[in-house]
MARLUMZA-538616 format. One line per 5 residues: their letters; for each residue x, y, z of C-alpha. Coordinates in Angstrom, 1 decimal. Example, Ala and Ser with C-alpha at 12.3 -4.5 7.8 and 13.67 -1.06 7.14 Angstrom:
BEGIN
AS	12.3/-4.5/7.8; 13.7/-1.1/7.1
This chain:
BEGIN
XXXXX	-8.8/-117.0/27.5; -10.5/-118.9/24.6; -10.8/-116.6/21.7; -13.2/-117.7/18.4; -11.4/-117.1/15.1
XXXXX	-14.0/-116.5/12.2; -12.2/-117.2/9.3; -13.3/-115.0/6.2; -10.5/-116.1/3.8; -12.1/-117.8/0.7
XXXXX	-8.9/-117.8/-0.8; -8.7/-121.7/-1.9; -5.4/-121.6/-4.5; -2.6/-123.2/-5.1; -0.9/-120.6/-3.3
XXXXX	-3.2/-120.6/0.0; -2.4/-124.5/0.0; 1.2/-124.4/0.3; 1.2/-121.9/3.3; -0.7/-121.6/7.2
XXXXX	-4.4/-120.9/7.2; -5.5/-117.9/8.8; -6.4/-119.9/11.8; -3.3/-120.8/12.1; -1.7/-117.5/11.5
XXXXX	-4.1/-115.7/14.1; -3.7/-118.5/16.8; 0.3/-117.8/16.1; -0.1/-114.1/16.6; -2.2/-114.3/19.9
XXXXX	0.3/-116.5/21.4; 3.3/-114.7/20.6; 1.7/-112.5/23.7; -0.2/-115.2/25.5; 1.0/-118.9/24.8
XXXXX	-1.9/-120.3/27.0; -4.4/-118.7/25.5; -6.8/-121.0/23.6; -8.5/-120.7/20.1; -11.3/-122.2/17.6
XXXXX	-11.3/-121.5/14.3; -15.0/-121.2/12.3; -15.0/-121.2/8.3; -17.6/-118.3/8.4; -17.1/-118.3/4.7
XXXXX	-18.3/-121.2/4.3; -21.1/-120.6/6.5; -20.1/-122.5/9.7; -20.7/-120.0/12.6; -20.0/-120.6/15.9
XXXXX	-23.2/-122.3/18.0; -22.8/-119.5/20.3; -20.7/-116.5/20.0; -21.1/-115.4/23.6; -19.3/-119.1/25.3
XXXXX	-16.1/-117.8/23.8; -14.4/-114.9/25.8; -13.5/-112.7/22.4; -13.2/-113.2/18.5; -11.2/-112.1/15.8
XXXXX	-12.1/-112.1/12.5; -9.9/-112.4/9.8; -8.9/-111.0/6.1; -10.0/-112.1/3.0; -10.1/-111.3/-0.9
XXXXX	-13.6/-110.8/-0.9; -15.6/-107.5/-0.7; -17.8/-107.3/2.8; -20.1/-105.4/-0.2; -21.0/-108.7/-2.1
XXXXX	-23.7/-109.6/-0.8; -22.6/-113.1/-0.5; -25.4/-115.0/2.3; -22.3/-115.5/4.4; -20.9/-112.0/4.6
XXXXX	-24.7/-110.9/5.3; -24.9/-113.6/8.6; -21.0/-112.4/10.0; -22.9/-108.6/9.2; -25.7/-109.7/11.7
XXXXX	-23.8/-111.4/14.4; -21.7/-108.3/14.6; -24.1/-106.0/15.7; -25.7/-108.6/17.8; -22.1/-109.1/19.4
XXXXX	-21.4/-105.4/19.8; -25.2/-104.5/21.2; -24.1/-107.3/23.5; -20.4/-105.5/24.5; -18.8/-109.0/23.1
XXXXX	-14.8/-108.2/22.8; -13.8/-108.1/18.7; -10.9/-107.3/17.0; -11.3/-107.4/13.4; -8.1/-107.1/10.9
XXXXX	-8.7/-105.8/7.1; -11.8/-107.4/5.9; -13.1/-108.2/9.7; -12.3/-103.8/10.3; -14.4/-103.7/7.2
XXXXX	-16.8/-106.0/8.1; -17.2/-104.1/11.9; -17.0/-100.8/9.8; -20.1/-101.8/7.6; -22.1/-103.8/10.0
XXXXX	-22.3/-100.9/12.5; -23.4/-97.9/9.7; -19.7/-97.3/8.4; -19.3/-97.2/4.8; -16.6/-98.7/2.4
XXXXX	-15.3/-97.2/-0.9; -12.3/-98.5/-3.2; -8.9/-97.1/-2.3; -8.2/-93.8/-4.0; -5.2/-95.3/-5.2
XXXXX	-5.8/-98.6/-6.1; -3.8/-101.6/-4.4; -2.1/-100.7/-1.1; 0.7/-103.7/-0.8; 3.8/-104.0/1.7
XXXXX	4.8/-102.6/4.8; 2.7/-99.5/6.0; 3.3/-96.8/8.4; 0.3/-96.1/10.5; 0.1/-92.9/12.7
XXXXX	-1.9/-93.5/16.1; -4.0/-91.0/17.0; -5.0/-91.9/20.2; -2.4/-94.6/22.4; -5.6/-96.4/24.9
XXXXX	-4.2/-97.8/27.7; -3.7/-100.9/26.6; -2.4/-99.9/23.5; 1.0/-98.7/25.4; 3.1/-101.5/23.7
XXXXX	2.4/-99.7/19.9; 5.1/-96.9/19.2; 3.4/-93.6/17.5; 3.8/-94.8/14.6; 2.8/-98.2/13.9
XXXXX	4.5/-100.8/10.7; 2.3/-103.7/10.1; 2.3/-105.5/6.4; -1.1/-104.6/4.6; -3.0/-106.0/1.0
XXXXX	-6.2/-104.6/0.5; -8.1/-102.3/-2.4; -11.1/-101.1/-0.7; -11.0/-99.0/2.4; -13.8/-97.3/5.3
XXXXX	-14.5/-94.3/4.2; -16.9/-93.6/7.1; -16.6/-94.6/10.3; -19.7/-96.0/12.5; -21.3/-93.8/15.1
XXXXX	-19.6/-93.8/18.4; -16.3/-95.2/17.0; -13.0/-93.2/17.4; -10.4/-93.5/15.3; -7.0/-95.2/15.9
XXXXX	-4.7/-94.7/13.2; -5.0/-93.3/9.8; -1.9/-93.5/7.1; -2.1/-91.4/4.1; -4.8/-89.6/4.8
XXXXX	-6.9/-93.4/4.6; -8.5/-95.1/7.9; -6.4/-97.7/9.3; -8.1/-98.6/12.5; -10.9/-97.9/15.5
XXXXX	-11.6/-98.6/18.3; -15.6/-98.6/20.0; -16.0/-98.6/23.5; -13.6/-101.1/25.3; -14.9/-103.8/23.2
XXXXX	-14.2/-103.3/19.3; -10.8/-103.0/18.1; -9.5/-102.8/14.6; -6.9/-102.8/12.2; -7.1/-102.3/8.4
XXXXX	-4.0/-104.3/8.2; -2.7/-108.0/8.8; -0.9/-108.3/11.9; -0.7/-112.1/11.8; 1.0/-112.0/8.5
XXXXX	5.2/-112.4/8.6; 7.5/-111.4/6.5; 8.0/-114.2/5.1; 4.8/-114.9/3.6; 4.7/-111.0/3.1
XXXXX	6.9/-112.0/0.5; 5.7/-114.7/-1.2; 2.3/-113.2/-1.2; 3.9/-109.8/-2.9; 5.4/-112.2/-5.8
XXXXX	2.3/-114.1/-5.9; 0.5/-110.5/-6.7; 3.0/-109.5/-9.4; 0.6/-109.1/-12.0; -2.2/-107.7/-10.2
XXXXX	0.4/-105.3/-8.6; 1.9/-104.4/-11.7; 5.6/-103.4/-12.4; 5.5/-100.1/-10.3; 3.2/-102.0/-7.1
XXXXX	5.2/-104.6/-7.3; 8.3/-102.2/-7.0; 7.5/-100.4/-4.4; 6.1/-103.5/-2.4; 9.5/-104.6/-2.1
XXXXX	11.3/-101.6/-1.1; 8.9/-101.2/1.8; 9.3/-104.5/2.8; 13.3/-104.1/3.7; 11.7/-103.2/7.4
XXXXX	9.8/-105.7/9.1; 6.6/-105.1/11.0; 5.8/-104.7/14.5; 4.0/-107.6/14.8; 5.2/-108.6/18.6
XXXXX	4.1/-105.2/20.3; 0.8/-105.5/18.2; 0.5/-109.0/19.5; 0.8/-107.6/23.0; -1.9/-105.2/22.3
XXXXX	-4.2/-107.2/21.4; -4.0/-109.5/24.2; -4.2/-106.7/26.7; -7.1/-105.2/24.2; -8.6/-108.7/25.4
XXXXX	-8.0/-108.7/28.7; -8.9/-104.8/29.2; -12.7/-105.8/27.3; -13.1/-108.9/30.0; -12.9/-106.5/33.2
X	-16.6/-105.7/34.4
């Protein structure tokens, strides 16, 4: 397969320099499942889109630290091309701001978590185990980093996990799947990125980050599901 990877991560510091872009990170995480599989990474954020979508067999689109509510022209073109994707039954998985973005695009709304930052490992409870979600235990442990949330889903969607009482995932049809979280991220950068956010964590964030982050995630059976998500979404 030959997935597209539209890269939403305007993050451009220091920090973001000395580590692996999201394409990277994304290609990494598909082919922990599926070495052969092919990707192509698009800076959406900085407007270079795909020529066309539909010659790719799926798309994943990534995280980011901005707000799918800016406004920003960019965010308002990836807004279009997903409901032009999804009217179309294109295969997309979407993973924090790319959930959001799906979320928003297709009459969802967004609202700022209740509780401010959610940072570490999280503990998702599935709701519903599709087919080819067999690999993901009940509950599911993925690293997350995010301050704004869905608060309503889109029409039609079901939801696939929730933790907290929060969204943390949907699926529509056979061809949207999403996480609010960041599968492709490992522990290792986990890390860094939690001592990165010290300040914007603050003492008792910052705390608590680390505690959860003595477990790892389950990043190799969410790999698997997202290939078979893939695969599942190509059948006629």
């Amino acid at each position: 397969m030959h997935l597209a990877i539209l890269m939403t991560n305007t993050d451009e510091s220091e920090f973001a320099q000395r580590h692996p872009k999201d394409g990277e990170k994304f290609t990494d995480l598909i082919r922990m499942a599926r070495p052969g599989w092919r990707t192509s990474v698009f800076a959406v954020k900085d407007a270079e889109f795909p020529q066309d979508l539909f010659a790719f067999d799926g798309a994943m689109i990534t995280g980011s630290p901005a707000s799918v509510r800016s406004g920003a022209p960019w965010v308002t073109q990836l807004l279009t091309l997903i409901r032009t994707a999804h009217a179309r039954k294109f295969p997309l998985f979407g993973a924090c701001f790319g959930h959001q973005a799906i979320a928003q695009a297709l009459g969802g709304s967004l609202d700022r978590n209740p509780d401010g930052w959610v940072h570490g490992l999280t503990r998702n409870h599935l709701l519903h185990h599709p087919d080819w979600a067999i690999p993901l235990p009940d509950e599911v442990k993925l690293y997350g980093s995010h301050c704004e949330c869905v608060s309503t889903l889109p029409g039609g969607a079901s939801p696939l996990s929730e933790s907290g009482g929060m969204n943390t995932g949907f699926t529509l049809g056979r061809h949207i799947f999403t996480t609010q979280h960041h599968p492709e991220m490992t522990h290792s950068f986990i890390l860094a990125l939690s001592d990165e956010m010290r300040d914007t964590l603050g003492p008792a964030g910052f705390a608590r980050a680390l505690e959860s982050l003595a477990e790892q995630s389950d990043q190799q059976a969410f790999a698997e599901t997202l290939a078979r998500f893939f695969e599942q979404a190509a059948q006629p």
